[in-house]
C-alpha positions as CSV (number, residue, x, y, z in Angstrom):
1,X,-2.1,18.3,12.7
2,X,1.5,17.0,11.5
3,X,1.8,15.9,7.7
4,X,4.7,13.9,6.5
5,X,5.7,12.2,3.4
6,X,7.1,8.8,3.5
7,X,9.3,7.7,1.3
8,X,9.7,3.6,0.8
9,X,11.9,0.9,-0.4
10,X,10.0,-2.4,-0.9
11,X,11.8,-5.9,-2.1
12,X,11.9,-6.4,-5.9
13,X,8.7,-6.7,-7.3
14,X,6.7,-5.7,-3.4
15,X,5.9,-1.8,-4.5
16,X,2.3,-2.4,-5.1
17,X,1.4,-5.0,-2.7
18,X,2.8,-2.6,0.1
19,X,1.0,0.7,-1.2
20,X,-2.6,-1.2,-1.7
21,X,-1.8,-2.2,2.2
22,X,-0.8,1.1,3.1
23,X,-3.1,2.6,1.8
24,X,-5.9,1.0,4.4
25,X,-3.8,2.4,7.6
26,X,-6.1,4.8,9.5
27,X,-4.1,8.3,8.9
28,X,-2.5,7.4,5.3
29,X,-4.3,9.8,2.6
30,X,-2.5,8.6,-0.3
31,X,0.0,5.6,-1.0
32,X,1.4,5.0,-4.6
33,X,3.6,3.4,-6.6
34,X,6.8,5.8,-7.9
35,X,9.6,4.8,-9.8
36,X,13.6,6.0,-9.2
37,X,15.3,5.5,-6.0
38,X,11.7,4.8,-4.0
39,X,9.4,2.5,-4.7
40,X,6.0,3.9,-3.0
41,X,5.6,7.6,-1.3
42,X,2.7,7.9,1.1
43,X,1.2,10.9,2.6
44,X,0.3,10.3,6.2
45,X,-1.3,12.9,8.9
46,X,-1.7,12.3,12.6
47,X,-2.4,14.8,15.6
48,X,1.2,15.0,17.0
49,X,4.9,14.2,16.1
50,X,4.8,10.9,18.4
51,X,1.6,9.4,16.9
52,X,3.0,10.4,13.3
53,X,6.0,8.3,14.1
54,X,4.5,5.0,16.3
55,X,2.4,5.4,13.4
56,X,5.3,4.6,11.0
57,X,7.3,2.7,13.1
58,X,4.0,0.0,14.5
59,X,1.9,-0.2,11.4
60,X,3.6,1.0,8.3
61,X,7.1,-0.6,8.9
62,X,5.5,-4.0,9.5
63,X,4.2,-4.4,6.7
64,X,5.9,-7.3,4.9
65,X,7.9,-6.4,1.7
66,X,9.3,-2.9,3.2
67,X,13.0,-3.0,3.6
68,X,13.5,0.8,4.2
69,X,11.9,4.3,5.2
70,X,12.5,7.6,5.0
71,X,9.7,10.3,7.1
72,X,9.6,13.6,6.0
73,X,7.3,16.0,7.8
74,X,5.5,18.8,6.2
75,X,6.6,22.5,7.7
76,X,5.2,25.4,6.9
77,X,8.1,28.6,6.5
């Protein structure tokens, strides 16, 4: 199981309109609303590193209002 955290920039006033649609992607466990230099952090799992990231790149991406991402897998030192 890979674990990430996402970090998002939404357009001016889009921060909890894209977490509450995040938030129903199968594989998101948590999508809020932050303040400072992001605007919503998610936590996402998926089974390997290339579902992890068609999951970022087909669903969360697309959804309207994001205008960057940052992923940030979990490792374990």
């Amino acid at each position: 199981m890979v674990q990430a955290y996402i970090l998002i920039q939404t357009e001016v006033g889009k921060a909890t309109t894209v977490a509450e649609t995040i938030a129903k992607i199968p594989g998101v466990t948590q999508a809020e609303d932050v303040t400072g230099p992001y605007d919503v952090i998610v936590r996402a799992q998926a089974d390997t590193v290339d579902e992890l990231g068609r999951m970022v790149v087909a669903k969360i991406q697309q959804v309207d209002g994001i205008t960057r991402t940052l992923t940030c897998p979990v490792v374990h030192l």
